[in-house]
N, C-alpha and C positions, 0 to 999 in steps of 0.2 A: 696435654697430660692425659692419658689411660688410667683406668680403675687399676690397673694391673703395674704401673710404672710404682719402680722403688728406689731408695736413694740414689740408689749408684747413676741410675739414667735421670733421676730428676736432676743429678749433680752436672749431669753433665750437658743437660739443656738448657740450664740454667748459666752455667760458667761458658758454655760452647767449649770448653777443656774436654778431652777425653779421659775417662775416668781409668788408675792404674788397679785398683784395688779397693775394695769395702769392706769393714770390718765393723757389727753392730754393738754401740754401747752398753746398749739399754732397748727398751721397747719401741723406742720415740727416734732416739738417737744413732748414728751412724759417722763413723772416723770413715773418712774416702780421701785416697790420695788419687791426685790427679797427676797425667802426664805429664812428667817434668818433674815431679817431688812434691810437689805443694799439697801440703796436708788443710783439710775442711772438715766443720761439722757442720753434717746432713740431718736438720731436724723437723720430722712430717709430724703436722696436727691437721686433723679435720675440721674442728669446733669453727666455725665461723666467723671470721678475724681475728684468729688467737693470731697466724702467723705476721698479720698486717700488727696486731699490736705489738708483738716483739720487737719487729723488727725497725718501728717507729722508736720503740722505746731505746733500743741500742741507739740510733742515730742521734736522738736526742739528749743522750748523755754525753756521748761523744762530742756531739758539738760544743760541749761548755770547756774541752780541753781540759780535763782534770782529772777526774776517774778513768782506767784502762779500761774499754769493753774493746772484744773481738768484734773487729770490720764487717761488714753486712755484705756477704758477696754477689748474693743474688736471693731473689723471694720470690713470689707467689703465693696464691690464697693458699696451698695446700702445704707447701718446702718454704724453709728458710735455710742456708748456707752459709756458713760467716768462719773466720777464718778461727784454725785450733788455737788455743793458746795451751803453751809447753808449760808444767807444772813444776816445782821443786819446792822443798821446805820451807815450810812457812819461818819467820824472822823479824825480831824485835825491828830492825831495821827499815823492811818495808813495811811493816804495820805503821811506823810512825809516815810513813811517806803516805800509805793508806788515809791515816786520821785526816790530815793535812789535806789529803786530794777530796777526800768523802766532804769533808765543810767546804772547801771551795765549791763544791759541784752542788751542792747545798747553798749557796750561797747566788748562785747564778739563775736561782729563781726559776718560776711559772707564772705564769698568767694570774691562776686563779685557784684557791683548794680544789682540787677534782678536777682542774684541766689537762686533758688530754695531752699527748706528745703527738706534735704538729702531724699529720698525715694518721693521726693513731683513732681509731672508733670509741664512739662513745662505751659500748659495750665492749668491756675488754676481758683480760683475767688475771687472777693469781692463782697461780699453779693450774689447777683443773676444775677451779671453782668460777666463775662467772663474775665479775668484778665492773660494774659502772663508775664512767669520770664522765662524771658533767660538773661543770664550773659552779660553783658559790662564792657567797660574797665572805661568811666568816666561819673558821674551824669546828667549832662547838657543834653546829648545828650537823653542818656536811659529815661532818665525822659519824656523830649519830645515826643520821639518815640514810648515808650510803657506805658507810664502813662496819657497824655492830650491828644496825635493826634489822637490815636485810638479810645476816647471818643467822639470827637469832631468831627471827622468825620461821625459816628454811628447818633450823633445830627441831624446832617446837611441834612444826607442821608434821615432821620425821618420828616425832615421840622421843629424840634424842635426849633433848632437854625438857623438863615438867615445867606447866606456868608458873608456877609459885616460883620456881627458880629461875625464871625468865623474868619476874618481876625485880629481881634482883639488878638484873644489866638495864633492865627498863628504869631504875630510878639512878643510876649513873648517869644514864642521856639526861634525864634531866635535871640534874646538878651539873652537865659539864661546861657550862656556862661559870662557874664557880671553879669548877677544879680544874681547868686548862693550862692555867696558869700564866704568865704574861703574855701578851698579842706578838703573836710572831709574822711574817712576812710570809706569803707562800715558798717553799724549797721546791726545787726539783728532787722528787726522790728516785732513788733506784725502786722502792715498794714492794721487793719480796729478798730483804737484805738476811736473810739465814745463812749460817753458814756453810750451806750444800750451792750459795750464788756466789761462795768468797775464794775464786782460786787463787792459789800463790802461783804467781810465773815463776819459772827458771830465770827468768830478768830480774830478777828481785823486786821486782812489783805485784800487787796483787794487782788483780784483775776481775769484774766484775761479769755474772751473766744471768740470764733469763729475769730481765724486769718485769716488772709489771709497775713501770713509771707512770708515775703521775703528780701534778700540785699538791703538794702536801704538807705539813709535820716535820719539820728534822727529825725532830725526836721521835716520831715514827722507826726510821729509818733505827736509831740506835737502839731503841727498845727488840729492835728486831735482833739486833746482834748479840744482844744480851738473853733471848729469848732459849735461843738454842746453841751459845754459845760459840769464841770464838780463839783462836789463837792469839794470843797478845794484844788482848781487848785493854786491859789496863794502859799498853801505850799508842793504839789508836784514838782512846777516848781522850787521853793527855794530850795529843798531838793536836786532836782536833779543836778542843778548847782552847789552844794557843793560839788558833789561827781565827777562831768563832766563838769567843764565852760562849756556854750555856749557862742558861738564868741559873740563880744559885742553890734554887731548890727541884731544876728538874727530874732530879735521881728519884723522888718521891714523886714521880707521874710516870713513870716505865709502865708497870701495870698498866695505865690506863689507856696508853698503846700500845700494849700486848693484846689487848681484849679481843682486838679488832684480829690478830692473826689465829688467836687461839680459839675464836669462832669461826673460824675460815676451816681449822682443822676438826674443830667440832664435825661440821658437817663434812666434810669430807674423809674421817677417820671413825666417827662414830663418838658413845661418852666416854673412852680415856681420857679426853682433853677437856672432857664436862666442868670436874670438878677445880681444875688449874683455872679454868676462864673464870669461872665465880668468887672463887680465893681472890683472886686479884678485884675484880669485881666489889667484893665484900671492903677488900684494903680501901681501894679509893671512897667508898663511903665513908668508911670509917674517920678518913683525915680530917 
């Protein structure tokens, strides 16, 4: 690879395909069809195994056979490539297929809270923020230490968030030994489930992309989709509870893993997202 090489020729050193055409997404992103028709998205990060943990992280959802992610065609420290997937209106239909495939793939576990996806570095990310999975033995703690403190520190350090208001998320760690709520199993999560990672195929499936997997929370995972909402979230959540009860009170713990993404956009948007993370913050003491 050259300083100077851009999707089109990383695509095509990668696939050994000659490339027909490239057409750029986004900043990051790039649609390249290759000779023959075969459409790909060509997506370059520098950060230092962002592109190893993506694309550990597709594999690894993949493998549980239940969630749709686009195939991983080829990588590199610097390109990942993985196949387009064709969009079409979203539908009560595949959302219910959705709920059903998101708990199974929840269901088919991790090692460990904060375990990596196999081949994936310990230091990894979500979105553009910087994000560690190291193993622990139990939720409460790992959650704290490696999902809200580390955020919430970075805030503070930024002037973003004030201590006295930082005190606030500080006394949630330490209650979330109390307010977790039943002991759950490690899930395999997708880990950055917004709805800008929820494509609807043209197959009438959704399809899932850009993880940032790891052992986690299910209810991580749904608080996220409720976070920034979703299309026919009512019959994904029903679908998924068919196949996986949630305990019967986790609807009053969302917040509590919302925290964890809405300090992620703290620091990386600035305080619009200040005062949403402490409202929630505030709720979970409150209970």
């Amino acid at each position: 690879m050259t300083e100077s090489e851009n999707p089109g020729t990383a695509a095509a050193r990668l696939t050994g395909c000659a490339v027909a055409s490239a057409r750029p997404l986004s900043g990051a992103v790039t649609e390249v069809a290759l000779d023959g028709g075969q459409l790909v998205i060509v997506k370059g990060d520098a950060a230092p195994g962002a592109v190893r943990a993506e694309a550990a992280g597709l594999r690894w959802l993949a493998e549980a056979g239940t969630v749709r992610v686009p195939a991983v065609r080829a990588s590199d420290e610097r390109w990942l490539v993985t196949d387009l997937v064709r969009t079409g209106p979203p539908s009560a239909r595949a959302a219910v297929r959705f709920g059903r495939d998101l708990a199974a793939l929840h269901a088919s576990g991790a090692p460990a809270f904060g375990a990596p996806p196999p081949g994936g570095p310990t230091d990894a990310y979500i979105g553009l923020a910087p994000m560690r999975n190291a193993p622990a033995a139990d939720w409460p703690n790992w959650y704290a230490g490696q999902r809200v403190l580390p955020y919430l520190r970075r805030a503070v350090d930024a002037g973003t968030l004030r201590p006295a208001e930082a005190s606030v998320v500080e006394r949630v760690c330490e209650r979330l030994p109390q307010l977790a709520g039943p002991a759950e199993p490690p899930a395999r999560l997708h880990g950055d489930l917004w709805n800008g990672n929820v494509l609807w195929g043209a197959d009438g499936h959704v399809w899932l992309i850009d993880p940032a997997a790891h052992g986690g929370h299910r209810e991580t995972d749904l608080a996220m989709l409720r976070l920034f909402g979703c299309p026919h979230l009512p019959e994904v959540l029903d679908s998924y509870g068919e196949l996986t009860p949630l305990a019967p009170d986790w609807a009053d713990r969302i917040g509590l893993h919302q925290l964890f993404p809405l300090l992620v956009h703290v620091v990386l948007f600035g305080r619009g997202y200040a005062e949403q993370a402490l409202s929630v913050a505030r709720a979970a003491l409150a209970r």
